[in-house]
N, C-alpha and C positions, 0 to 999 in steps of 0.2 A: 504494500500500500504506500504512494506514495503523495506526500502533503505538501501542504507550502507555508513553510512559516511565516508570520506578518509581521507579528514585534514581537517580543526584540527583534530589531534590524538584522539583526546577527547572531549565530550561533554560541559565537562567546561569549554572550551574555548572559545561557540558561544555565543557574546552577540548579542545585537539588532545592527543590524550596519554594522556588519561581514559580512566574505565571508567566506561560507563554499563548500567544492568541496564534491559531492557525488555521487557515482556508482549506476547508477541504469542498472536493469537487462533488457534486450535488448526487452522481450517483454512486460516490462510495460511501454516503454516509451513513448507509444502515449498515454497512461492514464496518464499517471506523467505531461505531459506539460500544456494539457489543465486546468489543478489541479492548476499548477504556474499559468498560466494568470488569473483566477477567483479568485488566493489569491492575485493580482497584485506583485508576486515575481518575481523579474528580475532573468533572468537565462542568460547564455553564455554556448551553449555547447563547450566541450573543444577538446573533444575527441572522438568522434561520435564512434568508434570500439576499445575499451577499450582492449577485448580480443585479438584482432590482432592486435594494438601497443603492447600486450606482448609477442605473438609469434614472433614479428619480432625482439626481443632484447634475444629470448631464444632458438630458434631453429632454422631452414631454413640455414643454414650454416655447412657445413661439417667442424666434429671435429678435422680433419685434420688440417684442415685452422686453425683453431684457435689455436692448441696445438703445433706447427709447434716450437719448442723452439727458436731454431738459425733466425729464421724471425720471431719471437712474433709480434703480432699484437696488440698494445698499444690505437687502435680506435674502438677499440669493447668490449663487458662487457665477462668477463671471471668468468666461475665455480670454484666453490672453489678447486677442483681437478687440474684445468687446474692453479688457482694462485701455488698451492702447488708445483705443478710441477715445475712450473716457477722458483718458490724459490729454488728449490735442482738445476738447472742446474746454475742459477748465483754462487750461493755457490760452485760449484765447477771449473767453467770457471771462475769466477775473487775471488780469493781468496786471492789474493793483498789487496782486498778494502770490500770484504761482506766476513761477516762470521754469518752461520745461527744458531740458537738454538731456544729452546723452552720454555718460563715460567715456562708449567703447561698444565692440559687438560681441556679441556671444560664437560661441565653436559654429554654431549655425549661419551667423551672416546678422540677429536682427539684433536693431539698436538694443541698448542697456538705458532706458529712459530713467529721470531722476526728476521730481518736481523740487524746485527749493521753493520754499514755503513761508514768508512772514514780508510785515512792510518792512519799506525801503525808506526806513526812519532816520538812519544813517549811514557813514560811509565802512565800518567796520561794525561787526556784532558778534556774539559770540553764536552757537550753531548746534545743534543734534542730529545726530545721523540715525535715521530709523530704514530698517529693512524687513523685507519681511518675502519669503518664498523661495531663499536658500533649499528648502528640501521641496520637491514637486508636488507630493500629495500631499503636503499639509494647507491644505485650502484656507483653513480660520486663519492664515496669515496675510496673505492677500487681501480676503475682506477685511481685516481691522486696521490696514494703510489707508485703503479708500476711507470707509468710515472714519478716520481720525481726520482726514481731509475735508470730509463732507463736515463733519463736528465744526473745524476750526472756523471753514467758511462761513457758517451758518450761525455760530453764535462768536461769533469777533466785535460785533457792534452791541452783544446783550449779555458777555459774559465777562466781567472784569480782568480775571485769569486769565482767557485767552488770549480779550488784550494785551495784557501784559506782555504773554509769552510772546505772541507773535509784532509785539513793539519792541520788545528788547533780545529777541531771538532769531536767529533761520533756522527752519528745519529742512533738514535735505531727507525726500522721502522719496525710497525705489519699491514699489507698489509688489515688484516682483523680480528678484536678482536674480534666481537662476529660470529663465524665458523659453532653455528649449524645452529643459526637462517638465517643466508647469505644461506646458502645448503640450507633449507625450502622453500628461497623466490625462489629461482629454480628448486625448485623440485615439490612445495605445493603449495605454498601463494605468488605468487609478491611481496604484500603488506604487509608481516608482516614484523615487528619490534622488537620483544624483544627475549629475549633465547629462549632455550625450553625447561627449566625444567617442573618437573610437579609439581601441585599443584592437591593432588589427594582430597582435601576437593572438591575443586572447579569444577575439570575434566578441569580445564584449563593449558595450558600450558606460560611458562615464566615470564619475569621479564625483566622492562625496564631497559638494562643496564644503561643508564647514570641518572637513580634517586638510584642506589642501592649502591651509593658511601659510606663514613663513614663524611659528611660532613652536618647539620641540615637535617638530615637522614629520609625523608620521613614526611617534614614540604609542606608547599603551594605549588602549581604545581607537586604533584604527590601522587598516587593513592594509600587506602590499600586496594583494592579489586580486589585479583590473575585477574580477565576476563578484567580488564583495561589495555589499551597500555600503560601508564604510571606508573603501580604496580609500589612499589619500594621494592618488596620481603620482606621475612620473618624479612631479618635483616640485616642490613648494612653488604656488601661483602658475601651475601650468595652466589652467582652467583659466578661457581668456575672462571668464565673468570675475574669478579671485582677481583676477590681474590688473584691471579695468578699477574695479571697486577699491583696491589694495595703493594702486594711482594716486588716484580721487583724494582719497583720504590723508593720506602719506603727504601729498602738497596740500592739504587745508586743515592738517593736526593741531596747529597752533588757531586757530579759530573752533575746531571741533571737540565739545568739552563733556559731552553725552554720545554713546552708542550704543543702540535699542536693537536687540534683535529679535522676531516674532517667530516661533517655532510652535510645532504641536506635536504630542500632546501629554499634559501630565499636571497640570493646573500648580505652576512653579515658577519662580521668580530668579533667576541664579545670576550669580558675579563669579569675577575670577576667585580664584585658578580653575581652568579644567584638566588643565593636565600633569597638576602635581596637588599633594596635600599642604597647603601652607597660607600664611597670610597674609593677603596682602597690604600692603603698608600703609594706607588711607583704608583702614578695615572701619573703623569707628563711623567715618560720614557712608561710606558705601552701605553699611548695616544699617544705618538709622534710617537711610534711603528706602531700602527693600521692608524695611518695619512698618513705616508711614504708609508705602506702594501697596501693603497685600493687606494692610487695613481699611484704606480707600476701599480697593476692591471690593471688601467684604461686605463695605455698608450698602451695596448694591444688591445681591441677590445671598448674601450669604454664605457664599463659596471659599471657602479657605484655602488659600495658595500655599504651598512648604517654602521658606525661600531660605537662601545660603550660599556657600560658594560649589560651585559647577560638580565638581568635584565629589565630593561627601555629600550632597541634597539627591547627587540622579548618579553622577559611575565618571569615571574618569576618562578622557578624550582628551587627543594631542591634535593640535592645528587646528583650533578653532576659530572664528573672526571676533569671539568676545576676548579671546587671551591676546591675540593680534591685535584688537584695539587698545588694550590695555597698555599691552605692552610698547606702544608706540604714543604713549603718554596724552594718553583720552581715560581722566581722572574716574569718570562714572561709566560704567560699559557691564549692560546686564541684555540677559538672555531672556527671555518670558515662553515658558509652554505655556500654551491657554488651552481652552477645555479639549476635550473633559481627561477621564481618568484611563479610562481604557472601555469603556461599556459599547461608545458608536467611534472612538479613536479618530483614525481618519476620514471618516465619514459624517463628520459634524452633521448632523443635518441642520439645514437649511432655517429652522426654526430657531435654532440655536446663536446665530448668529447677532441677531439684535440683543442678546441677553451677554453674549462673550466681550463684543466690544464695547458695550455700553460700561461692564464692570471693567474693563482691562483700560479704557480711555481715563476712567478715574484714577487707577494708578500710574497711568504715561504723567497724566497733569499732574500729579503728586510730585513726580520725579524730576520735572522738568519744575518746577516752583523749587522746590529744596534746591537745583542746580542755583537760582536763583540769589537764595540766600548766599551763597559762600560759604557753605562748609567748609571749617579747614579740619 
């Protein structure tokens, strides 16, 4: 019998003890179960029609509805066509407060769009770098760029905070970093995760974006063998989107004083280190940051985030872009899985969406206010 694991990403991550979620194919599953009760392995099915929870987040909806610009719809998961779109009509209806460019191109050819996001109050400001779609199937990442976007513009004239932030801040926001592999998981694969270069030793395709960082560059928690979800490529920043983004940043470090990263899913708030146990040296403001961020959160729908450093809160991982930010002296630089816990994982439904980033926007603004202050 043969299965397919989901999460963990990877096999070294199952010890004796764990929970691992896996996909099995629709007709072995009267063989599969009987199989678990004579191994007395406890099972929970989670999702009884795997392939109809993904036609219902990818199709059955006229493209009308959803590409509708002037009434965008912020409760539904959007094509990377339909984001791009999005991005050129903001860019030219508010171009008081968004102005769009491009890093760089992906393995594929298509631009790396970036909105930077706040007035033009003065001629220096300081900036936050938010990303979100590093892994392809975690869809609640992409939605809560938009949405933080749709937020900013919509309450800028009625929310004092936002003023603020976007009077005394830039945000540089990439709605979706890795653009081939996001297109794949809607086109190909729901479930994948990394680029889609090739590796033609292998005949496999990609590279975990957030192990191909230049930071203990493919040390513990990530892979040298191209067919694993967690590869961390040939070489630190081979992946033209690391390289592109890695740029970007690198020349605007001394302006960039926050970096946000959106990932799914585990309902978790994390800072450095991820790929060592230790601490790091501005611990006291980074902590008080993540304390204030997951209690925001909470007074929203009640949901409890674990937060800490990368490392000791989720499993340890080398070449990340949160240790890479850090490490190239971006003072506040935190990770967020948002929902949920593992019950719909990658499959947020749709419903869920206005409830994730509604509570997860309270704690971006929490974090970007304490930036504010000056912690030292």
């Amino acid at each position: 019998l043969q299965v397919d694991l989901w999460q963990p990403s990877s096999p070294f991550h199952i010890v004796e003890g764990a929970v691992a979620d896996v996909r099995v194919p629709q007709n072995t599953t009267r063989s599969l179960l009987p199989f678990l009760q004579q191994a007395n392995i406890q099972y929970t099915i989670l999702i009884s029609d795997l392939q109809q929870a993904i036609e219902n987040q990818t199709g059955g909806r006229s493209h009308r509805n959803r590409r509708s610009l002037s009434g965008y719809n912020y409760e539904v998961y959007h094509s990377l066509e339909e984001i791009e779109d999005w991005m050129h009509y903001l860019n030219r209806t508010y171009s008081d407060l968004i102005h769009m460019f491009s890093v760089g191109k992906s393995y594929e050819g298509r631009p790396l769009y970036v909105l930077k996001l706040g007035k033009r109050s003065r001629p220096y400001k300081k900036a936050v770098w938010i990303d979100c779609g590093i892994h392809a199937r975690e869809w609640i990442g992409p939605a809560f760029c938009q949405w933080f976007v749709k937020e900013a513009l919509q309450t800028y004239q009625t929310d004092p905070d936002m003023r603020k932030m976007l009077t005394q801040l830039y945000f540089y926001i990439m709605p979706v970093f890795n653009v081939d592999g996001y297109h794949f998981s809607w086109t190909n694969d729901r479930f994948w995760r990394k680029t889609r270069s090739k590796n033609l030793r292998f005949h496999c395709h990609g590279v975990d974006a957030n192990r191909n960082w230049k930071v203990k560059w493919c040390d513990e928690g990530a892979s040298l063998h191209p067919c694993d979800d967690t590869y961390c490529g040939p070489f630190p920043e081979s992946e033209p989107e690391v390289k592109a983004v890695a740029h970007f940043i690198r020349k605007h470090r001394k302006q960039i004083k926050a970096y946000l990263s959106f990932h799914a899913y585990a309902q978790m708030l994390l800072y450095p280190y991820s790929y060592k146990y230790a601490t790091i040296p501005n611990f006291n403001c980074v902590e008080s940051a993540a304390y204030n961020a997951v209690n925001a959160l909470q007074s929203a729908y009640g949901i409890r985030y674990r937060y800490g450093p990368a490392s000791s809160t989720l499993y340890v991982s080398s070449g990340s872009s949160m240790d890479w930010a850090y490490k190239n002296g971006i003072p506040y630089a935190f990770a967020f899985e948002l929902r949920d816990t593992g019950h719909f994982g990658f499959l947020l439904p749709e419903m869920l969406i206005k409830p994730t980033c509604t509570e997860t926007m309270l704690a971006v603004k929490n974090i970007t206010l304490h930036l504010l202050k000056k912690c030292h």
